[in-house]
N, C-alpha and C positions, 0 to 999 in steps of 0.2 A: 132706081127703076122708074119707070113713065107709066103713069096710070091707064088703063083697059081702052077708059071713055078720057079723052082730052078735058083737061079740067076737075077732073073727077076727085074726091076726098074725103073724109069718113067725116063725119057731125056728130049732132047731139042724138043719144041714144043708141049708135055705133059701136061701144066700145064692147068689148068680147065679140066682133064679130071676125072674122076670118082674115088673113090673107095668105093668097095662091095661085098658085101658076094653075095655068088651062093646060088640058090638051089641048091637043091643035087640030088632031080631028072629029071628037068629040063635044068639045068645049066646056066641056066633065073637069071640075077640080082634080090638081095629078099633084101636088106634095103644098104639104102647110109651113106656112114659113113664118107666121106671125101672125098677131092675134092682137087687134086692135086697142091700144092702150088710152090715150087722148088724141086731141087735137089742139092747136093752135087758133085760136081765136082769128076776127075780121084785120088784114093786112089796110093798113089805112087807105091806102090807094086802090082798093075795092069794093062793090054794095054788097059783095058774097058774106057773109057769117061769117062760114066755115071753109077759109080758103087760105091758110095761112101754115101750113104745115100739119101732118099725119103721122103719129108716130107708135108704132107696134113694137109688140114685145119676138124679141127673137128667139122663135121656136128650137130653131138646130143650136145654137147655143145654149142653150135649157134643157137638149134634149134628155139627158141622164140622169136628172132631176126630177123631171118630171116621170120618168118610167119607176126613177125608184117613190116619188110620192102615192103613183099608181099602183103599182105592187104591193106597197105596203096598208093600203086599205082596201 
């Protein structure tokens, strides 16, 4: 997938934050799809930090797992 804002990518203090499709007429989060896990450090060939790969946990894979961790507390 290609990030919202060009360039765009999750850093330090990001991790459990969200990711999600938009509506399209709203611009309202419409399904979770992952959930911010790390990031990949400075790519030597940039001054950016945090520009080096994003990588989330996948929600729809998880999904029955997590409904029964839910359930069950």
């Amino acid at each position: 997938t290609n990030p919202v804002t060009e360039g765009s990518n999750i850093c330090q203090m990001d991790n459990g934050s969200p990711l999600y499709t938009l509506n399209c007429q709203t611009r309202r989060p419409d399904c979770l799809y992952g959930i911010a896990s790390y990031f990949s450090s400075r790519d030597e060939n940039s001054n950016n930090i945090c520009d080096n790969g994003s990588f989330f946990t996948d929600i729809p894979y998880f999904y029955w797992w997590i409904r029964q961790i839910i359930n069950t507390n």
